[in-house]
Every structure is written in structure tokens, then in C-alpha cells.
py3Dmol code that shows the C-alpha trace and the ligand (Angstrom):
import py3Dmol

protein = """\
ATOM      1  CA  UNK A   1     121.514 107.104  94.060  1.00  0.00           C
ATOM      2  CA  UNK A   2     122.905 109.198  91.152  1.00  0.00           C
ATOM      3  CA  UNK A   3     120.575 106.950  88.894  1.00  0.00           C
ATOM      4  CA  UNK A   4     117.797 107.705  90.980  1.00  0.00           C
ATOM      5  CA  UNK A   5     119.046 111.571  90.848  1.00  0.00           C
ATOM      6  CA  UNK A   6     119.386 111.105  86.927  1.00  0.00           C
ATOM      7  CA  UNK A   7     115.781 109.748  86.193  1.00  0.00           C
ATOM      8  CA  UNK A   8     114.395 112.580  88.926  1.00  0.00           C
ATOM      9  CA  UNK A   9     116.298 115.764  87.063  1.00  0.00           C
ATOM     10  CA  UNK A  10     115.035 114.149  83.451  1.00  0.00           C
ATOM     11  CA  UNK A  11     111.415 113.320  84.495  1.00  0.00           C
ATOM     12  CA  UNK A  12     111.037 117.000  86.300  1.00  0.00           C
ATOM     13  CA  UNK A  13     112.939 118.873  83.572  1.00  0.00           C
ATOM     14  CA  UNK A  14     111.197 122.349  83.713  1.00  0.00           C
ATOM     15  CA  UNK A  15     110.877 122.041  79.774  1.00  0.00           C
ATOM     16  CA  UNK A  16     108.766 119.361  79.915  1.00  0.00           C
ATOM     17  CA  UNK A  17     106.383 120.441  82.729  1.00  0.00           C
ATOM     18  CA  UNK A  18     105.410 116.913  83.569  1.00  0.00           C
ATOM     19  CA  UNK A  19     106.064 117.422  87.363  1.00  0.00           C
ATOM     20  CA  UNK A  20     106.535 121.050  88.303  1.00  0.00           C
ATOM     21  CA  UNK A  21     106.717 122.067  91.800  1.00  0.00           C
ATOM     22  CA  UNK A  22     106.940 119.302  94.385  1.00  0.00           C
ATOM     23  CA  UNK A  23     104.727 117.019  91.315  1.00  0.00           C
ATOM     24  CA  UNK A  24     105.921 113.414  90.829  1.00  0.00           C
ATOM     25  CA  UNK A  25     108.148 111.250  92.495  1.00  0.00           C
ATOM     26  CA  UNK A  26     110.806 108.343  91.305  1.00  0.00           C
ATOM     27  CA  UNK A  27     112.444 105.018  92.545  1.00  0.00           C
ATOM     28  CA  UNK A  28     114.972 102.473  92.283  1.00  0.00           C
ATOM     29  CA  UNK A  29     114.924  98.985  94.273  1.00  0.00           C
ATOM     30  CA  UNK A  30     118.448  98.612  96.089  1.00  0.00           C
ATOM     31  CA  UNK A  31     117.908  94.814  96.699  1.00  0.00           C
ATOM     32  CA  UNK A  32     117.785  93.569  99.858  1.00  0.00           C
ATOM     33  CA  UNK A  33     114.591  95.044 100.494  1.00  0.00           C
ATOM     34  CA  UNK A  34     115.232  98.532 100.255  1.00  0.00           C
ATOM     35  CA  UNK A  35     114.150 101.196  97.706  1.00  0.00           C
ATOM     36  CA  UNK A  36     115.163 104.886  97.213  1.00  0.00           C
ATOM     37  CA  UNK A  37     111.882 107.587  96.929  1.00  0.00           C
ATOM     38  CA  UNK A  38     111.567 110.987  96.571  1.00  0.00           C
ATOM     39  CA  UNK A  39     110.780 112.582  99.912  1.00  0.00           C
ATOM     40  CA  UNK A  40     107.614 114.097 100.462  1.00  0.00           C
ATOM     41  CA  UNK A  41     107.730 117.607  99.021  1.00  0.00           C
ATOM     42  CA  UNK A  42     110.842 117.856  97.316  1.00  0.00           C
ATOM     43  CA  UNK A  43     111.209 119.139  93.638  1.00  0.00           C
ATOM     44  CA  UNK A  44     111.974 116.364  90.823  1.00  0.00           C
ATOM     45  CA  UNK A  45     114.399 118.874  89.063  1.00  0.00           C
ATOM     46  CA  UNK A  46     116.286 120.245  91.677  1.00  0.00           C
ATOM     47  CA  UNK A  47     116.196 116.500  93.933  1.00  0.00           C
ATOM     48  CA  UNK A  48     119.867 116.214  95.186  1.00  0.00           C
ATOM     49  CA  UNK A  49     120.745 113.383  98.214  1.00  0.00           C
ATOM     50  CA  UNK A  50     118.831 114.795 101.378  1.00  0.00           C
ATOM     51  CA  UNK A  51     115.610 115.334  99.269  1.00  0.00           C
ATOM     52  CA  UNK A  52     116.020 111.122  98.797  1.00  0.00           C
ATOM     53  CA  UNK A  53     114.564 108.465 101.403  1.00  0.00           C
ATOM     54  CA  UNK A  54     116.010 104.728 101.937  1.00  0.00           C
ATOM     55  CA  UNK A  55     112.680 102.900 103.275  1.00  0.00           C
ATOM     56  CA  UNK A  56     111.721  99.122 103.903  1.00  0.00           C
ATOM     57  CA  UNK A  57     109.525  97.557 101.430  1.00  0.00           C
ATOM     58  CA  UNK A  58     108.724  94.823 104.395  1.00  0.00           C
ATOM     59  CA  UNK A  59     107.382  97.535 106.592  1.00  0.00           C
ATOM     60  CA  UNK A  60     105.293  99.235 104.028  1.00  0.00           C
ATOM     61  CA  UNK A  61     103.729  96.194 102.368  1.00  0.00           C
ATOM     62  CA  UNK A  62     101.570  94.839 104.908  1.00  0.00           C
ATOM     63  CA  UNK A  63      99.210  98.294 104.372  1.00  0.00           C
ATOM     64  CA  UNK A  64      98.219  96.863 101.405  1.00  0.00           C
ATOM     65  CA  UNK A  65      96.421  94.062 103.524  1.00  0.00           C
ATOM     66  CA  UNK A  66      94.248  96.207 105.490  1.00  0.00           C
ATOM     67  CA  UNK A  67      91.441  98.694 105.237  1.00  0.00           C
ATOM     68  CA  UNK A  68      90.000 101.829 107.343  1.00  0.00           C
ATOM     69  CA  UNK A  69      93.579 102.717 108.413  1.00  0.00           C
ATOM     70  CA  UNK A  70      93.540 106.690 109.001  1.00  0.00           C
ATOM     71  CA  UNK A  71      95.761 109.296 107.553  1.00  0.00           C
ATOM     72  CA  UNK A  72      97.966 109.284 110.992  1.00  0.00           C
ATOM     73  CA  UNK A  73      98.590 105.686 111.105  1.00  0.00           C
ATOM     74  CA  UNK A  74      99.541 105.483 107.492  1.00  0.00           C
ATOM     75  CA  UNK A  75     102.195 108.262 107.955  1.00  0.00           C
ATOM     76  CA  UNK A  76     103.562 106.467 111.229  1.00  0.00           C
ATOM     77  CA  UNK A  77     104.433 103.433 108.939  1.00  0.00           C
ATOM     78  CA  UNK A  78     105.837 105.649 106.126  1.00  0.00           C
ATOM     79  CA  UNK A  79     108.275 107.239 108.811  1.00  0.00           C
ATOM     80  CA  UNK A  80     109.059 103.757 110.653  1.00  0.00           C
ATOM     81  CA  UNK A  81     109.969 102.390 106.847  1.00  0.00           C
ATOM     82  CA  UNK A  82     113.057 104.804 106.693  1.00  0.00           C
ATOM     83  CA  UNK A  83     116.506 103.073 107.464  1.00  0.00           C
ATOM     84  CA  UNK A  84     118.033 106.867 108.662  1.00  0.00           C
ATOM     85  CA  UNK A  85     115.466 108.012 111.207  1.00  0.00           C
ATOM     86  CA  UNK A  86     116.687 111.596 110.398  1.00  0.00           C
ATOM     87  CA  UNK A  87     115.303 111.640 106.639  1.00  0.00           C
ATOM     88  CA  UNK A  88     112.375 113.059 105.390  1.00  0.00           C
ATOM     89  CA  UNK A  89     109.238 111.744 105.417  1.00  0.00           C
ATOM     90  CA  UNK A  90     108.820 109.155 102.188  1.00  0.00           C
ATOM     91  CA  UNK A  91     105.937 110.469 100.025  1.00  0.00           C
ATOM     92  CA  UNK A  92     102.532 108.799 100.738  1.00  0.00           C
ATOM     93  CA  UNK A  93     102.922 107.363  97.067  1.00  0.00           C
ATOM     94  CA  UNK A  94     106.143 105.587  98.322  1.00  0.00           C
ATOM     95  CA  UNK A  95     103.802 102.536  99.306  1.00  0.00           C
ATOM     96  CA  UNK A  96     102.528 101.924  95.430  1.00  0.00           C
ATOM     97  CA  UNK A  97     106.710 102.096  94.440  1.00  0.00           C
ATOM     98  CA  UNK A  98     107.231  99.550  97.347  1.00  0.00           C
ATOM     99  CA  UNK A  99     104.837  97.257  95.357  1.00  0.00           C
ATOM    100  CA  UNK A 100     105.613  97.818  91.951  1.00  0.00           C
ATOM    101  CA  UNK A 101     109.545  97.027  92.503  1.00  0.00           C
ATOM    102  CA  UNK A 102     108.673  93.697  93.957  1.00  0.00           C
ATOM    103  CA  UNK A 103     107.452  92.486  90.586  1.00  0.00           C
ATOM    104  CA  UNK A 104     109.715  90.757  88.553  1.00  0.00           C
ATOM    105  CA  UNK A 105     112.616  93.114  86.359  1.00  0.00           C
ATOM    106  CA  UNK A 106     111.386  96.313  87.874  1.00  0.00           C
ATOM    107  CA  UNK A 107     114.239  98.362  89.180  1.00  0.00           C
ATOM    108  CA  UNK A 108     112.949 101.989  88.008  1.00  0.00           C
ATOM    109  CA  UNK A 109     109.404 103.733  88.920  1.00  0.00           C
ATOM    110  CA  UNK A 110     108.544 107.108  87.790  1.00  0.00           C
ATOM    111  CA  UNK A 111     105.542 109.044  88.066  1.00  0.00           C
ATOM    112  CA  UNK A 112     104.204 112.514  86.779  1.00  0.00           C
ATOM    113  CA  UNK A 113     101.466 114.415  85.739  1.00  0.00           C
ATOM    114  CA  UNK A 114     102.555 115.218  82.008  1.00  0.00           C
ATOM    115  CA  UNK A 115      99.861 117.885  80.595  1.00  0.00           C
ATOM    116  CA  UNK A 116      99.182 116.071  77.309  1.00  0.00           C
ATOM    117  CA  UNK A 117      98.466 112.731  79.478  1.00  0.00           C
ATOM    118  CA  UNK A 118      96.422 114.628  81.700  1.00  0.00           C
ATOM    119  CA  UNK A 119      94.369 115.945  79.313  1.00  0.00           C
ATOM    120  CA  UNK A 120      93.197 112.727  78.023  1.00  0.00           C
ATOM    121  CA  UNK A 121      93.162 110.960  81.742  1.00  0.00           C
ATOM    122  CA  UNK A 122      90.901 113.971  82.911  1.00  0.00           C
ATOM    123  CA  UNK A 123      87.946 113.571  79.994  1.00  0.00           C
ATOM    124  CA  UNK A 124      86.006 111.020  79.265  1.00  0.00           C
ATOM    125  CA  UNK A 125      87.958 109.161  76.741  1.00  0.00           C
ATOM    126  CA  UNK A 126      90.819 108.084  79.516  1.00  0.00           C
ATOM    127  CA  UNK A 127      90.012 104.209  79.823  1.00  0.00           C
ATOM    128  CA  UNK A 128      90.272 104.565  75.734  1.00  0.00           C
ATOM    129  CA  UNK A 129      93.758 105.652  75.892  1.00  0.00           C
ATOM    130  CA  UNK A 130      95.274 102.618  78.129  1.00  0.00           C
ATOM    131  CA  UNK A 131      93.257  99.939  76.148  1.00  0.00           C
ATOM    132  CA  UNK A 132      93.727 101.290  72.847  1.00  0.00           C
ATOM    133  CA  UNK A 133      97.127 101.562  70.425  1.00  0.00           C
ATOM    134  CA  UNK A 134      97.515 104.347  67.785  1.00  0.00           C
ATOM    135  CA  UNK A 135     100.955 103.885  66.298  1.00  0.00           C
ATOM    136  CA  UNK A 136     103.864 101.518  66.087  1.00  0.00           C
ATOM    137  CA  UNK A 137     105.922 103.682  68.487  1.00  0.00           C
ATOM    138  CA  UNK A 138     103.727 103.752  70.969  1.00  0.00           C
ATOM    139  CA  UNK A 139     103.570  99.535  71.084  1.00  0.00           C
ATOM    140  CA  UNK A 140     107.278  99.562  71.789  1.00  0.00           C
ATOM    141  CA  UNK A 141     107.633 101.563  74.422  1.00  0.00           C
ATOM    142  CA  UNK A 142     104.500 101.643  76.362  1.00  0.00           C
ATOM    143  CA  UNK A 143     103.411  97.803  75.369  1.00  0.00           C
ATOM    144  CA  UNK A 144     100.309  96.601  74.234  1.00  0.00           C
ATOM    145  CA  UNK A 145      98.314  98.135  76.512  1.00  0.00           C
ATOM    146  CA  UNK A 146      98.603 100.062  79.910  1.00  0.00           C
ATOM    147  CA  UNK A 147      97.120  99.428  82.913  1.00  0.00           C
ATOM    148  CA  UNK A 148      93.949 101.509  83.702  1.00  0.00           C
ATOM    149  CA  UNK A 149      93.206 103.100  87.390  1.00  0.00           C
ATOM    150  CA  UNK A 150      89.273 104.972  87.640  1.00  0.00           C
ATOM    151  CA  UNK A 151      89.910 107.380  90.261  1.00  0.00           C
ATOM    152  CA  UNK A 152      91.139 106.327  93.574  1.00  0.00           C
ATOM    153  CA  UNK A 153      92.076 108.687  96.378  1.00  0.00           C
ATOM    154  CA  UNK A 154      95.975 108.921  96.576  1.00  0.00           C
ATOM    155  CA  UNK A 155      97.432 106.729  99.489  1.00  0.00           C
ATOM    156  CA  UNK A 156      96.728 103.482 100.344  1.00  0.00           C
ATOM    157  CA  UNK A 157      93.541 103.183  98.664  1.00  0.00           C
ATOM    158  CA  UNK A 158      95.537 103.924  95.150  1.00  0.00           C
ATOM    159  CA  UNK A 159      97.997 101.562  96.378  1.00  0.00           C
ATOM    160  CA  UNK A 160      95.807  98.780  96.484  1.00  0.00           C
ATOM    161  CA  UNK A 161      94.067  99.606  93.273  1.00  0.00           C
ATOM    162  CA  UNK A 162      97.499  99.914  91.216  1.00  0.00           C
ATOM    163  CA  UNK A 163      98.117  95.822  93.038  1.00  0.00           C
ATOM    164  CA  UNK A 164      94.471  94.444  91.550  1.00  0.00           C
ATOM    165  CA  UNK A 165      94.360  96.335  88.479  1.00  0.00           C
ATOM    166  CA  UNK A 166      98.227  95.458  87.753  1.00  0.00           C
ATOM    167  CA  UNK A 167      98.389  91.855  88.927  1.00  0.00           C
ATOM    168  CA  UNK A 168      94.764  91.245  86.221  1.00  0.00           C
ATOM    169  CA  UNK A 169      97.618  92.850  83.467  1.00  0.00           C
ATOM    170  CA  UNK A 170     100.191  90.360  84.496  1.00  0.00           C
ATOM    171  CA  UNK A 171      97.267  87.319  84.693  1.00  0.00           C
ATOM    172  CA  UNK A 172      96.223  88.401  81.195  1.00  0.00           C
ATOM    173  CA  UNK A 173      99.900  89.129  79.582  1.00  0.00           C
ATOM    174  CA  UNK A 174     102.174  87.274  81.826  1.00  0.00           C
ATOM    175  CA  UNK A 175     104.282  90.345  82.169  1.00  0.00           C
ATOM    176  CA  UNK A 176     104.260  93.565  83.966  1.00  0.00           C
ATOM    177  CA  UNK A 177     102.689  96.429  82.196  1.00  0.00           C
ATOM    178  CA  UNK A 178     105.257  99.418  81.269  1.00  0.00           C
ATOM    179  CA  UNK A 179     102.990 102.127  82.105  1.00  0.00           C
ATOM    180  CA  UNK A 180      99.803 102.583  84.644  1.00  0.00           C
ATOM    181  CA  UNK A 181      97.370 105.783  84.228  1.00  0.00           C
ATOM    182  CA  UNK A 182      95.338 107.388  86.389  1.00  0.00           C
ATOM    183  CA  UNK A 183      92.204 108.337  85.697  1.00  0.00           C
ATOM    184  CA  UNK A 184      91.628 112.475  86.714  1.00  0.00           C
ATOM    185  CA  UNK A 185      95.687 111.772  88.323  1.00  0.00           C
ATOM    186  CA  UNK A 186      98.522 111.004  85.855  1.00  0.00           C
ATOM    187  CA  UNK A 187     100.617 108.733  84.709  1.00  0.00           C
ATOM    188  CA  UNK A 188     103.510 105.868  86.348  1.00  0.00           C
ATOM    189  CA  UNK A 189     106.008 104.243  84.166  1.00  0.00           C
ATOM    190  CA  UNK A 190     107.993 101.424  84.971  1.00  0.00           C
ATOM    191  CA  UNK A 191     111.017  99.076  84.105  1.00  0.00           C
ATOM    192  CA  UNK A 192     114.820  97.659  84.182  1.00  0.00           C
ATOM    193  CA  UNK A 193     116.269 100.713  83.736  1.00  0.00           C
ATOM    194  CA  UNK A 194     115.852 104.334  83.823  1.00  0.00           C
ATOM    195  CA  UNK A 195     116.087 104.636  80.060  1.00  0.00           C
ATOM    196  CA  UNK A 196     113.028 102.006  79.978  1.00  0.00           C
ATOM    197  CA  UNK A 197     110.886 104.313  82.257  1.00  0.00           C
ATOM    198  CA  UNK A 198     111.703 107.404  80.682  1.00  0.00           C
ATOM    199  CA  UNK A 199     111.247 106.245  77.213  1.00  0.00           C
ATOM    200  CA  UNK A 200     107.584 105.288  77.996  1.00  0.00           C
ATOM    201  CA  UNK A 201     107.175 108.452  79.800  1.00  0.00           C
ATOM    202  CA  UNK A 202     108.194 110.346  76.844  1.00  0.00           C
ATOM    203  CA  UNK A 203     106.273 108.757  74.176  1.00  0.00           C
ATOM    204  CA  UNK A 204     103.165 108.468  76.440  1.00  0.00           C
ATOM    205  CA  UNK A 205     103.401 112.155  76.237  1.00  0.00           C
ATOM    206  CA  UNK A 206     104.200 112.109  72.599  1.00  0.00           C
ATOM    207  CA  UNK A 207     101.341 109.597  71.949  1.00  0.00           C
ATOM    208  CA  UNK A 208      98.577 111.728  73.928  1.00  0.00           C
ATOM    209  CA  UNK A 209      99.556 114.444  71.702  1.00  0.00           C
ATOM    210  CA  UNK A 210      99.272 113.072  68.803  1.00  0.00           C
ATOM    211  CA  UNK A 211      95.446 110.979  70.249  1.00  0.00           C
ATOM    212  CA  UNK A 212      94.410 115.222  70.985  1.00  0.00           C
ATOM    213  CA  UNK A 213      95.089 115.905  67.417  1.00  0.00           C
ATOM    214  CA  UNK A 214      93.756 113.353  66.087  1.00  0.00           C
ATOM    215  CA  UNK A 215      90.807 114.163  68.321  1.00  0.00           C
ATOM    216  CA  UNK A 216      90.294 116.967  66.667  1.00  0.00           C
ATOM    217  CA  UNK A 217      90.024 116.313  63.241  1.00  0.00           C
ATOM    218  CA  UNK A 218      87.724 113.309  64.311  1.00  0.00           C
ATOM    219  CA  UNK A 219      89.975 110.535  65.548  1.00  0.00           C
ATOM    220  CA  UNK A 220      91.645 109.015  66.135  1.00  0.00           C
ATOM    221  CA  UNK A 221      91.869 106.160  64.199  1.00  0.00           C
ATOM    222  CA  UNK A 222      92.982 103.270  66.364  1.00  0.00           C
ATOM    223  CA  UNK A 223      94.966 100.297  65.249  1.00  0.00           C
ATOM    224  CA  UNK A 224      93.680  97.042  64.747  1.00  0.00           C
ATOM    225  CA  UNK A 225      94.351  93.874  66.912  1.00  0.00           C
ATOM    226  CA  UNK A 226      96.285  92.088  64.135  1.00  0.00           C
ATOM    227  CA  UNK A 227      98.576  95.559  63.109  1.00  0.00           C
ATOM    228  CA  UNK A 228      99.424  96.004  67.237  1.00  0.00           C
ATOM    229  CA  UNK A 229      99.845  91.812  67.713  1.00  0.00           C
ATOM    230  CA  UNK A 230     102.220  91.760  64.643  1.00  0.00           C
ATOM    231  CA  UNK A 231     104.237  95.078  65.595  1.00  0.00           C
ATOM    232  CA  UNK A 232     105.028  94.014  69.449  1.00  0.00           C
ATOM    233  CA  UNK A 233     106.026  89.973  67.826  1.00  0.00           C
ATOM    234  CA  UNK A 234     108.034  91.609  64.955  1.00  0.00           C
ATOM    235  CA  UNK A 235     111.619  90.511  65.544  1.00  0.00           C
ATOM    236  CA  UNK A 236     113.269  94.150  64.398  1.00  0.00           C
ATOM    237  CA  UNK A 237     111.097  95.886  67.076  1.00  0.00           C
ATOM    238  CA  UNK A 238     112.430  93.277  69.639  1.00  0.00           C
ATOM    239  CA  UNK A 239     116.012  94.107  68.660  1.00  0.00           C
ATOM    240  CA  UNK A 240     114.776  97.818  69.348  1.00  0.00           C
ATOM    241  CA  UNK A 241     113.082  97.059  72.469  1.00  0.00           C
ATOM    242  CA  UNK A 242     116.671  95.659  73.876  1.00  0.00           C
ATOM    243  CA  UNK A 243     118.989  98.641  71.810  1.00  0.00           C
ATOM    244  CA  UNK A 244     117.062 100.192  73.983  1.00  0.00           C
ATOM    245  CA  UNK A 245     117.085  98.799  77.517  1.00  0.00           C
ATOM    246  CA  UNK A 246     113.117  98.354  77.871  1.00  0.00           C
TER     247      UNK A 246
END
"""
ligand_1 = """\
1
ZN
Zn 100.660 111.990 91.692
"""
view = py3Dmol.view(width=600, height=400)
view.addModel(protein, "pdb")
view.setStyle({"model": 0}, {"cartoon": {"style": "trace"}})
view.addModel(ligand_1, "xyz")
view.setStyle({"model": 1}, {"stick": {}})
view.zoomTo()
view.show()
């Protein structure tokens, strides 16, 4: 819980304004087959203990299996997934968490809607910016490449997208991706620790900076296939990658 609380407060600090208002949500798998979301509604800043849900992955993941389910049955199985019938309502983005801390080393989700991301996700260079690598930075912390969602209506239907878009990253790479965008949406980062999702959070942000400004004086200029292969295999970026918990 008070990493959950920790990664909530850091990811909806007001000076960052990548999830103001009730914006974003966070996660952490218990084991056992329970996770910790953000209930619907509640403020990433200010989250304390009752804005938190305990929910069932095993009752949420069999949505993913089905189609034309409407809003109203879709909310019944969000509120039968809590452990505490007296909690909030999970958000409706708690069923793409439940899937995403199945895969293998994921213990943290976070999701926002960081302005600089944004920016790029809501034009029409977005799929650009998950398949393409600018600077060395950016390889270590967000990987190779991200995983790329066209818009999807939020819910299930983004649920299921996030599993076929993610599980083609993980055929391809043999490893889950660190971050997911989403196209005219934002942005979900993932790992083993809450230093892992925040640091791809962070230089996501920093990256889609820097890819606006280089936009604008006719870039940018995107690294090669060789420069990103040899920067993610370089042993003194692995050591990095581990100082720092990704
Ligand atoms: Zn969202």
C-alpha cells in the first residue's frame, strides 16, 4: 500500500501536471491474485488508503474474452472484483492493470496523461514516437520501442487492445514492453518496481519534449537501428538499467 501511495503522490505531483484532477491511475500486484488500483475518481496526489481498491484479477479477466458487454455489466464485474464490498468502485481502467500485472516481472502500472506525451499522441506523428528512438536515454528507460494503441474507447475495448498489441511486443522481443501509448489518450508505464515505472514515465515526458523541439527546427533526427541495437546490448547501460531497478 504505501508503495502504491508513493508511485500515486509522484506520478500526480501537481508540478508535473501529468494527471491533474481525478487523471491517471496506478497499481501494484499483491500476489495471490490480488492487485491494488486507484478508485474511480480519486486524485493521484492527494490518494491516501480509502481512495485505494483490493480487486480480483480472476474476476476481471474473463472480460477480456467477450464482446458486446454494456457499460452496466462491465461495472457489475468491476464492483464484484473488490475483496471489501464497502470500497469504491475500481476505475474502469482497473481491467487493463489486471492484465498487465499477470505478465511476467510486472509488479508496478502507472498511467497518465503527461502534456508533452499528449501532444505528440494527439497529432499525427504518434505511431512515430513508440516505433522510433531519439537518444540513448530514452533506450534505457523506455526500451527499444513502446507499444503503440490507435484509438480505442476506454474500457474493455482498450483492454483488449493493450492484450493484442502487447502480447505482438512480447512475440517480437520476448519481453514486456516498459511503456504503452495511446493514441489521442496518454501514456502507461510499467515494471518491477515503482522506480522502473516512474523512470520511464519521466523520460517519456522528457523525450517528447525534446521530439517537439526537435520538431520544430525540422526533426527530429531519429537514431539508427545499429546506434539503438548497440546502446540497449552495451554492458555499462545494463549495469544502469539494474542501478536502477528497471
Ligand atoms: Zn486515461
Amino acid at each position: 500500500m504505501k508503495l502504491l501511495l508513493d508511485l500515486s503522490h509522484k506520478l500526480g505531483d501537481p508540478a508535473r501536471q501529468m494527471a491533474i484532477l481525478g487523471e491517471g491511475n496506478a497499481s501494484v500486484w499483491l500476489g495471490d491474485e490480488t492487485f491494488l488500483v486507484k478508485a474511480s475518481g480519486c486524485n493521484l496526489a492527494t490518494l491516501d488508503k480509502t481512495g485505494v481498491v483490493e480487486c480480483r484479477a480472476k474476476t476481471l479477466l474473463p472480460l477480456l474474452e467477450k464482446t458486446n458487454l454494456s457499460d452496466a455489466e462491465i461495472d457489475g464485474t468491476l464492483l464484484d472484483s473488490r475483496l471489501d464490498t464497502r470500497a469504491k468502485k475500481p476505475s474502469v481502467e482497473a481491467l487493463f492493470h489486471a492484465w498487465l500485472l499477470t505478465l511476467p516481472g510486472i509488479e508496478f502500472v502507472g498511467h497518465t496523461h503527461a502534456p508533452a506525451v499528449n501532444s505528440i499522441l494527439c497529432s499525427p506523428r504518434a505511431e512515430e514516437f513508440a516505433t522510433k528512438r531519439i537518444f540513448p536515454d530514452e533506450i534505457v528507460c523506455c526500451d527499444v520501442a513502446s507499444v503503440f494503441i490507435p484509438y480505442t474507447d476506454p474500457g474493455l475495448k482498450l483492454a483488449q487492445a493493450i492484450r493484442a498489441r502487447t502480447e505482438e511486443f512480447i512475440r517480437n522481443l520476448g519481453r514486456p514492453p516498459l511503456v504503452i501509448l495511446m493514441e489521442n489518450h496518454g501514456i502507461i508505464t510499467l515494471g518491477r518496481s515503482i522506480q522502473a515505472v516512474l523512470s520511464a514515465m519521466l523520460m517519456a515526458e522528457k523525450t517528447a519534449t525534446i521530439w517537439l523541439g526537435a520538431a520544430a527546427l525540422g526533426g527530429p533526427k531519429f537514431m539508427t537501428p545499429e546506434h539503438i541495437e548497440r546502446i540497449s546490448g552495451r554492458p555499462d547501460e545494463i549495469v544502469r538499467r539494474k542501478m536502477l531497478k528497471l
